[in-house]
Backbone bond lengths (Angstrom), bond angles and torsions (degrees), N, CA, C in turn:
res aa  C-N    CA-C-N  psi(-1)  N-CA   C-N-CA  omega(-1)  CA-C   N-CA-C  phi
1 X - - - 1.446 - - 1.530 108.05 -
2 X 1.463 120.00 120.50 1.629 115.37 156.24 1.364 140.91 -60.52
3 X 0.827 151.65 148.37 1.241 174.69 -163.51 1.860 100.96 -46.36
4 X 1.054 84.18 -38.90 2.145 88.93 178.55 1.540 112.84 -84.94
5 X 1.602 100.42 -15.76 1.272 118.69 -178.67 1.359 115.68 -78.60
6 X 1.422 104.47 -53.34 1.757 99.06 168.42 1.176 119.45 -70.83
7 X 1.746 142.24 -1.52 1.128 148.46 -147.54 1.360 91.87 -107.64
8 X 1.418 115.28 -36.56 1.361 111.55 -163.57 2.022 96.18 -76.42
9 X 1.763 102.97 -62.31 1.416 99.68 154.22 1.574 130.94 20.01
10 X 1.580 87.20 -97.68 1.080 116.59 -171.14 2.153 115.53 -61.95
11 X 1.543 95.77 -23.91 1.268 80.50 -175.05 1.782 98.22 -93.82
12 X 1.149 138.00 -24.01 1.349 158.27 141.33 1.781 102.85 -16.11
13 X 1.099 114.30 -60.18 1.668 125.77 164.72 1.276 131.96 -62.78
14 X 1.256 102.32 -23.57 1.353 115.73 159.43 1.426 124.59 -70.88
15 X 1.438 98.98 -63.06 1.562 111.18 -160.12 1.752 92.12 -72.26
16 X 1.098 115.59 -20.60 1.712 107.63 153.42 1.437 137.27 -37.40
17 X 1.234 101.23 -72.92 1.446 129.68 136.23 1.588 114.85 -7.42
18 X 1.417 128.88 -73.06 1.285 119.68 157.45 1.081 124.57 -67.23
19 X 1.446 138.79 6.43 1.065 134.63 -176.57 1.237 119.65 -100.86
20 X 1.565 107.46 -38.66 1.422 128.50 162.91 1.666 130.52 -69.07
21 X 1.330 102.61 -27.98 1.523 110.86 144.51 1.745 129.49 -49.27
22 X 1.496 96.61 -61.91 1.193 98.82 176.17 1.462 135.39 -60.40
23 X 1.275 85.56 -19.79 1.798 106.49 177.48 1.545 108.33 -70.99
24 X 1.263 104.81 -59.55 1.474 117.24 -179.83 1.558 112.33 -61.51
25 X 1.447 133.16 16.45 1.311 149.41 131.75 1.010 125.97 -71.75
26 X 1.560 116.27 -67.08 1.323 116.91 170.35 1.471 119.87 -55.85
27 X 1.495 134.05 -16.65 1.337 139.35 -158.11 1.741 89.96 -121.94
28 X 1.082 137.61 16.22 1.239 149.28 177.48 1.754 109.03 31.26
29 X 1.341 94.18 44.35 1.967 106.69 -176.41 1.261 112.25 -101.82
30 X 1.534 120.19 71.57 1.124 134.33 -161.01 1.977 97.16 -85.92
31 X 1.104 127.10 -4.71 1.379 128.21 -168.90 1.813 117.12 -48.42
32 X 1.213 126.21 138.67 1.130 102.76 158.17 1.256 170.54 -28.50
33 X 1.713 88.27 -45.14 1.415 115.33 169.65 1.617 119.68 -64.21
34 X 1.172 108.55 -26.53 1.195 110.37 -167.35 1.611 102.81 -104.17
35 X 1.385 124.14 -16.00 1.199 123.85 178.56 1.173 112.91 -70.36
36 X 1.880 116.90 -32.83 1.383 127.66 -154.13 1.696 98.57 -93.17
37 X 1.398 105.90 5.27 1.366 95.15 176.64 1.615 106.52 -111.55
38 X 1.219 102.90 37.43 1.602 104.51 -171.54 1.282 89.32 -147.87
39 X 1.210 148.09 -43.62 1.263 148.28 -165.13 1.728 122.41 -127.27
40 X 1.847 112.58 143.56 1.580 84.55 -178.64 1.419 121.18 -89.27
41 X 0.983 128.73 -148.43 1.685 130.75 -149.96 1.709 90.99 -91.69
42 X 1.274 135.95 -28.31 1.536 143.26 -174.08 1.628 95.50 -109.15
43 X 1.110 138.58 4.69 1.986 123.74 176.08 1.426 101.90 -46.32
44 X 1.046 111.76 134.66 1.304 128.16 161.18 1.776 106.42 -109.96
45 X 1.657 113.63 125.22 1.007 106.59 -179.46 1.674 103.78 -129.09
46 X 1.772 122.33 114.79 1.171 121.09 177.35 1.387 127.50 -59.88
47 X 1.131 133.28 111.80 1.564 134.01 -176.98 1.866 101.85 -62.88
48 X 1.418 113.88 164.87 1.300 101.30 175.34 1.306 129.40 -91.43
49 X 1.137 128.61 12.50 1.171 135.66 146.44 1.874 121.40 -77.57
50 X 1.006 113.65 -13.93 1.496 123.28 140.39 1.798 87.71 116.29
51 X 1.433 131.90 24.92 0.936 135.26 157.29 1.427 111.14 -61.13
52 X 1.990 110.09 148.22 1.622 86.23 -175.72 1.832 92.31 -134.19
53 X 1.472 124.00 139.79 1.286 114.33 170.46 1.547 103.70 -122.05
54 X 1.625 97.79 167.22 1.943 96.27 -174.04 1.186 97.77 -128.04
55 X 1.240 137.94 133.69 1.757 141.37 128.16 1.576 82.17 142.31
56 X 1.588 92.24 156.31 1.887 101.92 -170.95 2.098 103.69 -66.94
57 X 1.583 104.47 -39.25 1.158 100.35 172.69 1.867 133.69 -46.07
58 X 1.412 92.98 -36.43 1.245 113.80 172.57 1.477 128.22 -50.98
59 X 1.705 81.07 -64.53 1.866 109.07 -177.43 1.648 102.97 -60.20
60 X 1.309 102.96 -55.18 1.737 89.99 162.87 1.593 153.14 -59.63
61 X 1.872 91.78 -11.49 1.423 84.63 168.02 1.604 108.49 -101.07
62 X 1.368 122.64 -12.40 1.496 127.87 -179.88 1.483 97.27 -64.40
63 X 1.503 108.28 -52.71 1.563 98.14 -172.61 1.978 132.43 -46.13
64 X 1.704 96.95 -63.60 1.200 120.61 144.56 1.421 114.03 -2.19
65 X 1.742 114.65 -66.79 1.258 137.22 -139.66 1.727 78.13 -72.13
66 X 1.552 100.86 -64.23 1.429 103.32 -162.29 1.608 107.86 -74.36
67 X 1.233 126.63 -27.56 2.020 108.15 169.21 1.205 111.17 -76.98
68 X 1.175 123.09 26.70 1.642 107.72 165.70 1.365 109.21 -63.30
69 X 1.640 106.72 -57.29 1.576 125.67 173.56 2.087 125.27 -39.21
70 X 1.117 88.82 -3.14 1.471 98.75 -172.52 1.523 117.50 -128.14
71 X 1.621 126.21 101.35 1.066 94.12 -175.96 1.462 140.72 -110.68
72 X 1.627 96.99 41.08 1.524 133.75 174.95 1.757 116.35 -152.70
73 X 1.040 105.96 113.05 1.966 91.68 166.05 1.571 100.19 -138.70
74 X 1.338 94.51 146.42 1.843 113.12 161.34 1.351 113.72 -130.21
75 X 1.154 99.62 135.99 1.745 107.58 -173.16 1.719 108.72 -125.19
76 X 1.316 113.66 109.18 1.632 121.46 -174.11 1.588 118.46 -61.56
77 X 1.217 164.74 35.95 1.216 139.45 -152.83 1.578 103.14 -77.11
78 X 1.555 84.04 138.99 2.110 106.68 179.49 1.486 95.01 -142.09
79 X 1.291 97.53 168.15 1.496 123.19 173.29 1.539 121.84 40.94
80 X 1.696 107.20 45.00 1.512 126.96 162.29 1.635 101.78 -34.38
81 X 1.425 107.87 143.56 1.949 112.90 158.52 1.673 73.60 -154.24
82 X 1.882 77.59 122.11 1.072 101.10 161.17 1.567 115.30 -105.35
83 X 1.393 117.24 153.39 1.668 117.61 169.90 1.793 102.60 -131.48
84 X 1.068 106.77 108.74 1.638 117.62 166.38 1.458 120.67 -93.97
85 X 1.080 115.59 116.22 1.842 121.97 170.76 1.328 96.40 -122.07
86 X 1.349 111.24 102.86 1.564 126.87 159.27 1.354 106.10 75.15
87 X 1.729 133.18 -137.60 1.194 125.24 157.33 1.882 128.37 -76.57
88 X 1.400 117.41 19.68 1.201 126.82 160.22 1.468 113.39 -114.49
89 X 2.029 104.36 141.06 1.369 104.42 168.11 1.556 113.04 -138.89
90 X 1.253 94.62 -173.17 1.563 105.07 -176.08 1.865 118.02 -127.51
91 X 1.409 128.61 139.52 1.156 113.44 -145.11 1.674 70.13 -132.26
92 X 1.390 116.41 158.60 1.632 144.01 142.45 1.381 113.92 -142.51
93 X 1.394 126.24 124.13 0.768 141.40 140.85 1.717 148.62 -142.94
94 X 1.016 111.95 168.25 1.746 117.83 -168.05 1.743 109.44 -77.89
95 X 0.927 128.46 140.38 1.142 147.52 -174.65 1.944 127.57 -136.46
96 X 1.192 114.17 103.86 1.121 121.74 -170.57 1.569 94.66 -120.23
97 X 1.729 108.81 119.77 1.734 104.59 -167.74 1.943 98.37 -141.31
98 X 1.377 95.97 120.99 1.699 110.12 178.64 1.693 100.87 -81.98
99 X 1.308 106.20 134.81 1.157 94.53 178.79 2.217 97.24 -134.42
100 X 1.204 110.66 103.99 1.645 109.54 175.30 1.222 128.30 -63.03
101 X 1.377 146.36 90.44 1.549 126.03 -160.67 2.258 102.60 -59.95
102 X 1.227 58.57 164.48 1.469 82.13 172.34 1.382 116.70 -116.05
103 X 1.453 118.73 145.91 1.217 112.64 -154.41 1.621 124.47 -67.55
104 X 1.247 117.56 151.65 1.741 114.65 -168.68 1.151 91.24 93.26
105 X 1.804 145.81 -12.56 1.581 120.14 -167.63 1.669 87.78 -127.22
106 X 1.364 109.27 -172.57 1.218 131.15 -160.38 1.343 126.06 58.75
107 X 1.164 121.53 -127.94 1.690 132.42 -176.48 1.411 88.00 -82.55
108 X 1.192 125.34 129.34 1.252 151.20 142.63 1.713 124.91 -20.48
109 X 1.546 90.47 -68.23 1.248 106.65 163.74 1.399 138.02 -65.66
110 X 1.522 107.21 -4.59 1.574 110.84 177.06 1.499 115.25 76.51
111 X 1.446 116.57 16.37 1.391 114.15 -179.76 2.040 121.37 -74.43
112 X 1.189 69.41 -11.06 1.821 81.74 -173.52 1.620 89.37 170.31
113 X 2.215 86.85 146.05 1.305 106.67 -149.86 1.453 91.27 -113.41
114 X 1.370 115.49 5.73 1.772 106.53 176.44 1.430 110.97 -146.86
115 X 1.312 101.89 -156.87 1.845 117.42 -167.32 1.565 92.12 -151.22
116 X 1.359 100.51 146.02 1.826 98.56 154.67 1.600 104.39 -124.96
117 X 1.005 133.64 -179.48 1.462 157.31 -165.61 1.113 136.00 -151.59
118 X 1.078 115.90 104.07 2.221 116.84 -170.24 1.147 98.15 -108.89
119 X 1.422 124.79 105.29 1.578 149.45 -173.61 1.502 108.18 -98.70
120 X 1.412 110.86 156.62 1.555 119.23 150.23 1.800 104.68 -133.12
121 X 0.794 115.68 118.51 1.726 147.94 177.10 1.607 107.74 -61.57
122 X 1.038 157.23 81.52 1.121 149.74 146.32 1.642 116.68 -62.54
123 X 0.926 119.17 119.74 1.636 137.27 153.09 1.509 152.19 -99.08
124 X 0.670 122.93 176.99 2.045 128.12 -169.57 1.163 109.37 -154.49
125 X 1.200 140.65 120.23 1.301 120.62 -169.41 1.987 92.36 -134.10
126 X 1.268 120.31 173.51 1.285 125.98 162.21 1.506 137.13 -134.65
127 X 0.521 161.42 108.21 1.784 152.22 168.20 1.479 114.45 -53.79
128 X 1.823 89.83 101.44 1.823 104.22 -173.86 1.525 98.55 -104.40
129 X 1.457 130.46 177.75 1.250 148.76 -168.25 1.909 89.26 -64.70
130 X 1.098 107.88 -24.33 1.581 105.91 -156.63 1.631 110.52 -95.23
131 X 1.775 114.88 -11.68 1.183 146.66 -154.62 1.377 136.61 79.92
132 X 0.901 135.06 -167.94 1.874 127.62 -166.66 1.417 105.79 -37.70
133 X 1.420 137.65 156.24 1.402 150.87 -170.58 1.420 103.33 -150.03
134 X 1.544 138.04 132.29 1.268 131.66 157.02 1.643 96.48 -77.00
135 X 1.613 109.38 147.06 1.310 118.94 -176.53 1.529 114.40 -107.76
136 X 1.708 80.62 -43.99 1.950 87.83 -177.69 1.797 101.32 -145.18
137 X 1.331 111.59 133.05 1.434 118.63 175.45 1.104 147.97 -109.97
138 X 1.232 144.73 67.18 1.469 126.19 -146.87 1.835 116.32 -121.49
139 X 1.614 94.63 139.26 1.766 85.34 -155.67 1.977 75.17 -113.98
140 X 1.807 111.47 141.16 1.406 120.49 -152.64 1.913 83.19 -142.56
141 X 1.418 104.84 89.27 1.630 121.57 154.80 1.277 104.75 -25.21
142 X 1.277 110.94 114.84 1.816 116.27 150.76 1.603 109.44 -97.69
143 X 1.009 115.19 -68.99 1.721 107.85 169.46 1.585 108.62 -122.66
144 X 1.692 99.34 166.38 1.411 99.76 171.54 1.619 109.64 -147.32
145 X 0.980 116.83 128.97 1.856 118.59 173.09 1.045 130.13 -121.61
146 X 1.566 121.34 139.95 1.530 110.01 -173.00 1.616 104.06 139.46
147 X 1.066 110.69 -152.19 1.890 113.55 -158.72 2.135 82.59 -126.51
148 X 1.306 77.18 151.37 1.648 107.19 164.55 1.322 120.19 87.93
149 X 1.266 135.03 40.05 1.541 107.23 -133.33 1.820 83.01 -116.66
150 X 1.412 109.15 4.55 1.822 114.10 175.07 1.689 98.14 -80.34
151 X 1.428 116.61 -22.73 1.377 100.25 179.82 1.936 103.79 -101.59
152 X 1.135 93.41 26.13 1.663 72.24 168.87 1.344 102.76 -137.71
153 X 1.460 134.59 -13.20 1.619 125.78 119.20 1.170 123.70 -14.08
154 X 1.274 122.33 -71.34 1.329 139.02 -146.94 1.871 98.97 -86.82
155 X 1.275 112.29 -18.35 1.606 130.49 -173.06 1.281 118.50 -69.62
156 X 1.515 137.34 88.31 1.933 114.41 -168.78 1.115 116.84 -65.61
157 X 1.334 125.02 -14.02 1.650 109.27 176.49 1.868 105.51 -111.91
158 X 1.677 113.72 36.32 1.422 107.14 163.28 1.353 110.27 -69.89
């Protein structure tokens, strides 16, 4: 394989990497095992309220913490650019994420049962013995619409 060959690879392994994260939200598979194969043992991943937690064990119970409140989400990622220098990279991408309350959360009043979210995704990724690793994550709200948004203020692990 050439050199453009593993490049492509490698960015292919990546953008996996976010994909399989995101999944493991929507599929509410907050487990270790499965975190640690997406992230390394120190990832720090920023929540969007600019909270920050580290280690896959972690990120999985913060997450957890916060989908209780939801009792459906899908989160879109498109238009990855990746930048690789050597065994470090750099991730951007777009993020469009449904989030359904679950009952007792959102608007109070029952006017509407969700939120949507137009994200941009920043990433870090690494090349470990095991292959690509997200290191550090941070997903940065551009807009948001919909009902509830006093309980996800008011939420410590929004």
């Amino acid at each position: 394989m050439n050199s453009k060959e593993h490049l492509w690879f490698d960015r292919l392994e990546i953008t996996e990497l976010l994909h399989q994260f995101f999944r493991a939200l929507d599929e509410k598979n907050f487990d270790e095992t499965t975190l640690s194969s997406i992230f390394t043992a120190d990832a720090k991943v920023e929540r969007p309220n600019g909270v920050s937690v580290v280690g896959p064990r972690r990120i999985g119970e913060s997450q957890h913490q916060s989908f209780v409140r939801f009792r459906a989400t899908q989160h879109l990622v498109s238009n990855q650019v990746t930048t690789i220098n050597g065994d470090d990279a750099e991730v951007r991408a777009n993020l469009v994420a449904m989030h359904l309350w679950a009952d007792g959360h959102g608007d109070p009043n029952g006017l509407e049962s969700y939120f949507l979210a137009g994200s941009v995704v920043q990433a870090k990724a690494e090349k470990t013995v095991s292959g690509w690793r997200i290191n550090e994550l941070a997903v940065h709200n551009t807009w948001r619409t919909g009902s509830g948004f006093a309980s996800i203020v008011n939420h410590p692990y929004s």
